[in-house]
N, C-alpha and C positions, 0 to 999 in steps of 0.2 A: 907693546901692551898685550896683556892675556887674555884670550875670549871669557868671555861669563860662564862658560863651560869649566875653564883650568887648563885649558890645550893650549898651546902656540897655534899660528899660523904657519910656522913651518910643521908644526904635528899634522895639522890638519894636508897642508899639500904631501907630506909623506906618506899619509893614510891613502888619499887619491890616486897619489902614484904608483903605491902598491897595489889599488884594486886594478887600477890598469895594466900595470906588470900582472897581474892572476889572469885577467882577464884575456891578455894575449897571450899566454903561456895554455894556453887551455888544449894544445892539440891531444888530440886522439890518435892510438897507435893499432894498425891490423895488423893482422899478419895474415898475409895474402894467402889464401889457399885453407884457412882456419889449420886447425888438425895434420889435413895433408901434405902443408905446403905447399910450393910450388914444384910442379910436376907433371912430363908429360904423360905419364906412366899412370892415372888415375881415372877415374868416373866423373869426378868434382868438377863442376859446374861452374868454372870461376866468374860467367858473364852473370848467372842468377845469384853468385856470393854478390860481385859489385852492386847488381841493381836493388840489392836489399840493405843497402847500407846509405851512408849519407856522407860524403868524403867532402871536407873545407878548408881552407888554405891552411896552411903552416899543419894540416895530420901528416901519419908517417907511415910509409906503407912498408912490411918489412917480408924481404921474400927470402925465404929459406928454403936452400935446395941443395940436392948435392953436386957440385959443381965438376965433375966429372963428365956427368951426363945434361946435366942443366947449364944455362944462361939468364941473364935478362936483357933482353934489348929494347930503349925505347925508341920506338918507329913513328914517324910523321903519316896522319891519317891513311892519305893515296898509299902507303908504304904498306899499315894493317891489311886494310882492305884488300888489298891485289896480290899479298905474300911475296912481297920484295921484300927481300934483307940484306940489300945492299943499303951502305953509307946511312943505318940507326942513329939516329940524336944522340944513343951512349948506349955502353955497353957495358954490363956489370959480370963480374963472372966469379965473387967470393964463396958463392954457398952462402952468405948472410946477409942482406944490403938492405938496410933501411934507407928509405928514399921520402926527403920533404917534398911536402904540394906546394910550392911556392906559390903558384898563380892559380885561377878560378879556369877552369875549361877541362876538355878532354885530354886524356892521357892514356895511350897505346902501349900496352907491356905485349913481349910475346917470348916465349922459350925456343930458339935455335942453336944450338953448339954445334949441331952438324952442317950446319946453313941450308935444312929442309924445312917445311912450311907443315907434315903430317900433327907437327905433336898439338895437345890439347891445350897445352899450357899458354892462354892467352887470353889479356882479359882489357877490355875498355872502362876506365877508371873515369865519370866524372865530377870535377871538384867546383864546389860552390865556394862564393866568395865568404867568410868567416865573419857570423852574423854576430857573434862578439859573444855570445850564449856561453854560460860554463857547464 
């Protein structure tokens, strides 16, 4: 039978399902570094880019670099902190990697291709859990 509206009930759950398909499709895309990239070779400030931003689960962080001279490694906290780059959670090395936040917490990027700790390019990313907001 059809609502006093003229919809189905199944109109109506497929309107729903699609504000909830929008609604979890809603990620946000950076790109790490704005402008400069990711790069140890710069001024950019990638700890004051992150902490001016609002990073929530399922956004995509996208680091472009030239992979020559660049990397990205993700490090386990103890790992940032003390500039060990041994045995990184992963290691990306295209020149272009967009990367989902899958979980709510901290996330350690750092640039080494040489396996040294001098370059700038490093930045602690934290991601909240995805308040459902579009």
């Amino acid at each position: 039978m059809a609502s006093s509206l003229g919809a189905s009930p199944a109109t109506g759950l497929f309107m729903v399902a699609m504000l909830a398909l929008f609604t979890l499709s809603s990620a946000s895309y950076f790109q790490v570094g704005a402008k400069d990239g990711w790069t140890s070779y710069t001024d950019f400030n990638y700890t004051r880019w992150a902490d001016d931003l609002h990073f929530q689960v399922d956004d995509v962080l996208r680091f472009v670099y030239d992979n020559k001279k660049e990397n990205v490694l993700l490090l386990f906290p103890s790992h940032y902190n003390t500039c060990n780059l041994t045995d990184p959670v992963r290691n990306w090395t295209s020149g272009n990697d967009s990367i989902r936040l899958r979980l709510a917490g901290h996330f350690f990027f750092m640039s080494s291709p040489d396996g040294q700790c001098q370059g700038k390019a490093r930045v602690n990313v934290k991601v909240y859990p995805n308040d459902g907001s579009v």
